[in-house]
N, C-alpha and C positions, 0 to 999 in steps of 0.2 A: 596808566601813568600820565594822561594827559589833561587833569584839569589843573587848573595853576594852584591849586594849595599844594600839589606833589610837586610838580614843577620847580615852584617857587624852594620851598622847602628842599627839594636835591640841591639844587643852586650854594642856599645857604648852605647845607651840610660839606659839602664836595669842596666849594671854595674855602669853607673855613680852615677844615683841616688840609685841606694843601697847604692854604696857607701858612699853618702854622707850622708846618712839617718844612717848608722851604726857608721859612723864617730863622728854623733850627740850622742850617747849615748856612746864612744869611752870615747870619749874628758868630758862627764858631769862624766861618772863612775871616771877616773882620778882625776876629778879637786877635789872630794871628798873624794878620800883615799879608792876605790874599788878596790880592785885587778880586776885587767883583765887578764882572760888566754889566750883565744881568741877571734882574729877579721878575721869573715868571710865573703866573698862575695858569695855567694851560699849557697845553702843547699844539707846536706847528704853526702857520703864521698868526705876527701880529693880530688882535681887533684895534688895541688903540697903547696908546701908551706912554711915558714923560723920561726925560732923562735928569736926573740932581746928583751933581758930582761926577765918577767915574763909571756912577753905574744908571742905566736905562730899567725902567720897572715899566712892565707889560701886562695886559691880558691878554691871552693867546685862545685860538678859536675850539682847542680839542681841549674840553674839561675832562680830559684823564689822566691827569698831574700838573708838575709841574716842574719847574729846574731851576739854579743857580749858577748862573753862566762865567768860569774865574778863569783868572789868566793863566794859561799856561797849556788846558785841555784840548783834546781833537778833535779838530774842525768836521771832519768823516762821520761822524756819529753825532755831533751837532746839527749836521745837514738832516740828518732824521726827525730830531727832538723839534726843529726850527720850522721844518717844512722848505728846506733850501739853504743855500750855499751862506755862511756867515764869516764875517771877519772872527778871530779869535775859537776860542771854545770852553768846555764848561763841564758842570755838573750835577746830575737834578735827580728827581725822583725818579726816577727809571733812567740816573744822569749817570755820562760815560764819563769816568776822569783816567785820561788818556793822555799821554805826556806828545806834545809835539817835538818831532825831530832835530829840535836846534836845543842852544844850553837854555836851561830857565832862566828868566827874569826873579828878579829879588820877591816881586808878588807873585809867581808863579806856585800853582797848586805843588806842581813836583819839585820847588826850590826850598819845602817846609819840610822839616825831621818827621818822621814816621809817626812820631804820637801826636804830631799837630794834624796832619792830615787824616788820621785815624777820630782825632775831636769833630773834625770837620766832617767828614761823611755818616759819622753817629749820630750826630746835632740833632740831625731832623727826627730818628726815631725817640730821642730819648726827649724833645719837643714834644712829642706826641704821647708818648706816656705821660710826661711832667702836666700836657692839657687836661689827660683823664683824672688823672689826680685832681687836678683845681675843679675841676667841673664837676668830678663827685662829692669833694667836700664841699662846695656851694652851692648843691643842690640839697644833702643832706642838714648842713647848718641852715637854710634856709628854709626848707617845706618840712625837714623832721626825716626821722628813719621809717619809709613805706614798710609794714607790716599786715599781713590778709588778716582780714577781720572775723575770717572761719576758724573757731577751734574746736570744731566735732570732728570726731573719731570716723575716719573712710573705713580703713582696713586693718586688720592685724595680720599678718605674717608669720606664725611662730618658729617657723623655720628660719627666720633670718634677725631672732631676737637673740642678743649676746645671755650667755649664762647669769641665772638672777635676777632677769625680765620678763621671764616665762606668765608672769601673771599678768601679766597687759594682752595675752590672749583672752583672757574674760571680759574685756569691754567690748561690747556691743558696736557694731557699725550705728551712725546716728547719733551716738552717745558726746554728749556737751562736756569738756574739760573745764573743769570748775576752778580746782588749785592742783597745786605739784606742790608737795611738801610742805602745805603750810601757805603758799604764797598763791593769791590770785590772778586765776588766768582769764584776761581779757582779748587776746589777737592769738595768731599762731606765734609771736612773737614771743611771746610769753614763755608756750610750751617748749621754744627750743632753749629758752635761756634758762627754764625751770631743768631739763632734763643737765644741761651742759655746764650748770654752774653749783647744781646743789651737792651739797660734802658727799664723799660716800659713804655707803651703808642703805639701812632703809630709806624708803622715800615712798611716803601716800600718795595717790593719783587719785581725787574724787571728780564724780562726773557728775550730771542731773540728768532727765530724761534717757534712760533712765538712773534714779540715784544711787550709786553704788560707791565702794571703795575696794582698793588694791593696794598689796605694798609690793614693791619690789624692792631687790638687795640691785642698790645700785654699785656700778663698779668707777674704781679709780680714774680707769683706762679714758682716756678722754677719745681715743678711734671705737671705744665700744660705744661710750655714749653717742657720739654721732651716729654711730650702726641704724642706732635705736631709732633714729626721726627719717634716716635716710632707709632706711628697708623693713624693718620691723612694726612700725607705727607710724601708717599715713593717715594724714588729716583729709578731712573730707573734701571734695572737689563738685559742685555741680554735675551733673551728666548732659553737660551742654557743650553744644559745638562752641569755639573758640574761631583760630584761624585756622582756612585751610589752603595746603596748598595749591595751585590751578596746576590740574592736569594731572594730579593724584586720583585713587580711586574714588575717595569721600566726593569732591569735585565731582570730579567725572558721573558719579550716580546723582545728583544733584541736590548734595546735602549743600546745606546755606547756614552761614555765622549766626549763632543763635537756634537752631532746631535741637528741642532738649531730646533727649533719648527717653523713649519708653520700653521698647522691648528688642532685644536684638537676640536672632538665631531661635526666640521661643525664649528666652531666658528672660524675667523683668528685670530694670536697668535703674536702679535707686540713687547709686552712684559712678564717678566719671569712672573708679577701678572697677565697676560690675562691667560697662561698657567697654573695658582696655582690654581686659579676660576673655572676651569672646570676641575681641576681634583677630586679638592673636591666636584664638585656638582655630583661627581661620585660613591658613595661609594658601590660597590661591584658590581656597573654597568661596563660592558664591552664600551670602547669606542675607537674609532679611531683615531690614531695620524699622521699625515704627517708631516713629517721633508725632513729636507736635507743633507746630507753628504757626502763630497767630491764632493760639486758638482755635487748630482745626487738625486734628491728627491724618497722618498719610504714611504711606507705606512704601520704602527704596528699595531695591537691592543692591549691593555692591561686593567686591571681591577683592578683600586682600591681596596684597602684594607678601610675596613671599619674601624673607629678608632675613640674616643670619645676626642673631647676637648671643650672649653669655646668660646661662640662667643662673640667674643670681641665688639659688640655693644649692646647684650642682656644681657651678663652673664649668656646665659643658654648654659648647656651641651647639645651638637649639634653632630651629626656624619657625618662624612665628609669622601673624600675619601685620601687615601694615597698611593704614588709610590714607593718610597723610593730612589728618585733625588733630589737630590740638583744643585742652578744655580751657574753658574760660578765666579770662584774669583773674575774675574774683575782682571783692569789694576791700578795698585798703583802709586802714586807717595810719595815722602819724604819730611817733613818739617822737616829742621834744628832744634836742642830741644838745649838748656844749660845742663849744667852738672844738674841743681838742676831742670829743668824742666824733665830730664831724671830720677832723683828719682823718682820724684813727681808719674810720670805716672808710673814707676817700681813697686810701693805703690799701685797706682789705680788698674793697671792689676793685680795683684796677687789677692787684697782683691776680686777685680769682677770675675774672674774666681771662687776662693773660692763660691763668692755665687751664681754663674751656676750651678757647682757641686752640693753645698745642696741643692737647688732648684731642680736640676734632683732628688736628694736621695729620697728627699719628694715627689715628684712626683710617684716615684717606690711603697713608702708606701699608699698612698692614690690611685691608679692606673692610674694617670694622664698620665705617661709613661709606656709602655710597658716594661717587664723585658728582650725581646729578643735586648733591646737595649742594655746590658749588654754583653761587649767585653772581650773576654780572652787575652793572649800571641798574637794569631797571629792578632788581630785587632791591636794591640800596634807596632807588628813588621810592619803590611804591613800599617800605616799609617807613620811608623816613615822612612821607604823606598821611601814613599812618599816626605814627609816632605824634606829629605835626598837629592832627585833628585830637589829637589825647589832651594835648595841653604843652606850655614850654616845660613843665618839670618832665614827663614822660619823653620828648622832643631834646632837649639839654643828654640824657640819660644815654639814647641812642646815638645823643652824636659824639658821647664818651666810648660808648661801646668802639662805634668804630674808628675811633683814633685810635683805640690799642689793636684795633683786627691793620690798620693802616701802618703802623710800628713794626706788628711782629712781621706784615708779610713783607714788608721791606727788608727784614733780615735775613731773607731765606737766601742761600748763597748762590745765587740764582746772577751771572754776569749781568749787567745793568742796571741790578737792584744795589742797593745800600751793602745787603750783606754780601754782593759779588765783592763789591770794591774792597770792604774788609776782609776776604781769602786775596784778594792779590796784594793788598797791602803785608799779610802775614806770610805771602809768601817771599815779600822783598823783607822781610825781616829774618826772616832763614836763611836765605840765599846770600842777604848780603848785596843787594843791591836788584831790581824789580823785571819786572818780565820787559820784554822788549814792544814795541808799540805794534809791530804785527803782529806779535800774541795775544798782546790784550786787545786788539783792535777784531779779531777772530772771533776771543772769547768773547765780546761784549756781544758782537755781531749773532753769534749760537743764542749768547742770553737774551737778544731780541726777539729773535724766532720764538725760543719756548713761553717769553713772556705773553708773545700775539695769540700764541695754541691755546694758552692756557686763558686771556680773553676770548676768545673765540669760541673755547670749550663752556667758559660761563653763560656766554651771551646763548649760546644753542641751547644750554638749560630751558634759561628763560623763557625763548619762544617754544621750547616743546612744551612747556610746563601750559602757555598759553593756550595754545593748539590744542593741550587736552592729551596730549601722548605721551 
């Protein structure tokens, strides 16, 4: 993470979406008649900063938030946010709104009705969602809808084709998707709109190389047709390394981004699912991989990691092995979108990512996902260096992602975060009037602790993953 293209690139990313996140509870404290003293980009002392009007705007020296300092909040837990002892108090991105001991002030956070102050502490996540939205649809009205420019045929699956699809087992791995029903297929883009949009009943699938035809009795069911692209018919993938993670096994045996696969365990390796098949039939077995690179074949060992998931034909929890490689982007092409089909899809990405994230969450709770998947700072800087050398569309794209991964986990009702303030806010809406300042001064004070474990826990990711362990 240290040459300045990463560097530079965390910078922008980090500061933007604070900012835009701080900006949201900025703009809701105003629109309400809060006094605002400060708006910060960081946390802990000053770097530099100006005052216009009632309120002081700062850069602050710890780029891991940020806060919105109103009148009325606890100085106790400002002293944390601040880095020392402050006139007034506040409330920020990991920001405490904490009533001081005397009556409020007319601008005081706790002198506003419950659904104003409930505007105010939401502001920033729903900022943040409102950015992923604009940044998808102005990426997509502007470069087009990225579609992979592969549509051969990886793998067939017959066990996880819905009834009526059965004949899409006779396509040949390698095999070129020509048309769906009539209509031609140029990108993967095609094939899922050909499977997801044509009437039902029959529907042709031709291919070339080799040339053949199929019909299948397509179904109404629009969760069958997805069935169909997500488990029953994968498109082909290179058997090339992608990204790996550092300090996995792939890593650790010293597989490199770009070594295509040629033979792994004695098995030949045509495609990325020949090579996913024998890595899972591996778990915690040592096996041998022959690749190529640069032009010069060599031979690794390496040894899955053993890892529990769902087999997606039984439903039983299965262990299987894991590298920690991913295959390669692949080659994009652009379809042209309208203004209003570039919302449309602006709406879709945002809510679906949204629900990859919760879906990861729940996964972490139930232990579907491992918690070593949990990134701190330098996963964030060295993908978004990544991202950065892609291009601004690929860079734009990531810094969408994580304004909604910055949203949701602000909601977690975790004291100090966004969503703490909204359970005590809901709890002064039950009760009838709100917890008292050594309650929430308590709870905020627990919420700080779990919030540093839970950094701490990410940040030791990182350096193990570094380390190689």
């Amino acid at each position: 993470m240290g040459d300045p293209v990463t560097i530079l690139a965390t910078i922008v990313v980090l500061g933007v979406l604070i900012f835009v996140h701080e900006l949201g509870h900025f703009m809701a404290a105003k629109s309400v008649g809060i006094e605002v003293q400060r708006f910060s980009i960081g946390l802990g002392p000053t770097m530099f900063g100006f005052r216009r009007g009632e309120t002081e705007y700062v850069i602050s020296w710890v780029p891991l938030g940020g806060y919105v300092k109103m009148g009325g909040m606890d100085d106790e837990m400002m002293e944390r946010i601040e880095g020392g002892a402050r006139e007034g108090a506040e409330e920020g991105a990991g920001e405490g709104a904490l009533t001081q001991p005397r009556e409020p002030k007319p601008g005081d956070f706790d002198a506003k009705p419950i659904w104003a102050r409930t505007l105010v502490i939401s502001a920033g996540v729903i900022m943040n969602m409102l950015f992923a939205f604009v940044v998808y649809t102005g990426v997509n009205a502007r470069w087009g809808l990225p579609e992979l420019a592969e549509h051969r045929v990886g793998r067939v699956v017959p066990e996880l084709l819905p009834p009526g699809a059965e004949a899409l087992s006779e396509l040949p791995s390698g095999a070129r998707l020509v048309s769906i029903g009539g209509v031609q297929v140029n990108h993967a883009g095609d094939v899922r709109d050909g499977f997801l949009e044509a009437p039902a009943g029959p529907l042709a699938i031709v291919t070339d190389e080799p040339r053949m035809e199929v019909e299948i009795d397509l179904t109404s069911d629009p969760q069958e047709r997805v069935r169909i692209l997500q488990d029953g018919l994968l498109l082909w993938i290179d058997a090339e390394a992608g990204r790996l993670e550092p300090g996995d096994p792939a890593a650790r045996s010293g597989m490199e981004a770009g070594d295509r696969m040629l033979v792994a365990d004695g098995v030949p390796i045509t495609n990325w699912w020949d090579f996913v098949d024998v890595v899972e039939a591996h778990p915690d077995i040592p096996m041998e991989v022959t690749l190529e690179r640069e032009g010069r074949s060599l031979t690794l060992s390496v040894t899955p990691e053993a890892a529990q998931e769902e087999d997606p034909v039984t439903g039983e929890t299965v262990t299987v092995g894991k590298i920690g490689i991913y295959g390669p982007g692949g080659e994009f092409v652009y379809s042209d979108v309208s203004l209003t089909e570039a919302v449309q899809l602006g709406y879709v990405e945002t809510v679906g990512m949204t629900g990859l994230l919760l879906d990861f969450l729940g996964g972490l709770v139930t232990g579907r996902e491992s918690p070593r998947q949990v990134g701190s700072i330098l996963t964030i800087g060295s993908i978004a260096g990544q991202a950065a050398g892609l291009g601004i569309e690929t860079f734009l794209r990531f810094m969408a992602l994580l304004s909604v991964n910055l949203a949701v986990l602000n909601l977690l009702p975790i004291p100090i975060l966004d969503g703490g303030h909204l359970v005590f806010l809901g709890i002064e809406a039950v009760r009838g009037k709100a917890l008292s300042l050594q309650q929430r001064l308590k709870w905020s004070q627990f919420g700080f602790v779990i919030l540093m474990g839970i950094m701490i826990w990410a940040l030791s990711n990182d350096v193990l993953r570094l380390w190689g362990i």
